[in-house]
N, C-alpha and C positions, 0 to 999 in steps of 0.2 A: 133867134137866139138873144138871149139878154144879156146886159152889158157886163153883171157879173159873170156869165157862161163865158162872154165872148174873154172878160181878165183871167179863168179859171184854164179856158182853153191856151191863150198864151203863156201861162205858168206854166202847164203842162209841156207845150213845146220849147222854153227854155230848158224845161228840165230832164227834157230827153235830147236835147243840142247839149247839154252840160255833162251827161252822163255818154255821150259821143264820146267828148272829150277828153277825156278822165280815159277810157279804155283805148283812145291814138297817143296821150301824150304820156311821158314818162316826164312831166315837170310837178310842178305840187299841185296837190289835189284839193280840185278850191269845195268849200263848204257848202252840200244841198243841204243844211237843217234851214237856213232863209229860206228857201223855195217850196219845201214839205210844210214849214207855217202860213206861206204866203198862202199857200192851199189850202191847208185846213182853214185860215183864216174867213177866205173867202167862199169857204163848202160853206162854212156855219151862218153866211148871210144869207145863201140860197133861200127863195120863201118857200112856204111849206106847201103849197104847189107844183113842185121842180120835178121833173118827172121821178119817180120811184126806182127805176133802174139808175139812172144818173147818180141819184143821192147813195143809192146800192153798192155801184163801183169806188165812190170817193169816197163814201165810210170807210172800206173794204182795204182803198191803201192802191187799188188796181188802175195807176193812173195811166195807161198803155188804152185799156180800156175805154174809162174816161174821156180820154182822145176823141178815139176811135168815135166815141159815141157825141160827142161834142161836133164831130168835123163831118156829121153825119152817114157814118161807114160802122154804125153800130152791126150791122148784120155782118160784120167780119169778127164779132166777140167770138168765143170760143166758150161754150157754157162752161162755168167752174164747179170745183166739188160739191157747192150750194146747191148748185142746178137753179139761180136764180138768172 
């Protein structure tokens, strides 16, 4: 995994520990638009050899996925209505 994957992969799991969060607590709801550009930021450094499915899910928005596929448990995706 490369070092961007391995930053892409811990945005992702901040931002699914954050979005825990948010649905246990009833206090204020802190801002994922930082964590959605952090993402994109660092999708659009990926080189253009990054596997095709990977750059797929994170065009896509499918950061569950992304994970998934980052933390190498890609064969737990669930084809989408793309069938990609």
């Amino acid at each position: 995994m490369s070092t961007i994957e391995k930053q892409i992969l811990s945005a992702l799991i901040r931002l699914e520990e954050t979005v825990q969060q948010i649905s246990q607590s009833s206090a204020e709801k802190p801002d994922l638009m930082g964590l959605f550009s952090e993402i994109d930021s660092l999708t659009a450094t990926l080189p253009k050899n990054t596997d095709p499915e990977l750059l797929h899910v994170l065009h896509k928005k499918s950061y569950q996925k992304a994970r998934l596929f980052l933390e190498g448990r890609g064969t737990e995706n669930a084809k989408g209505v793309c069938h990609h």
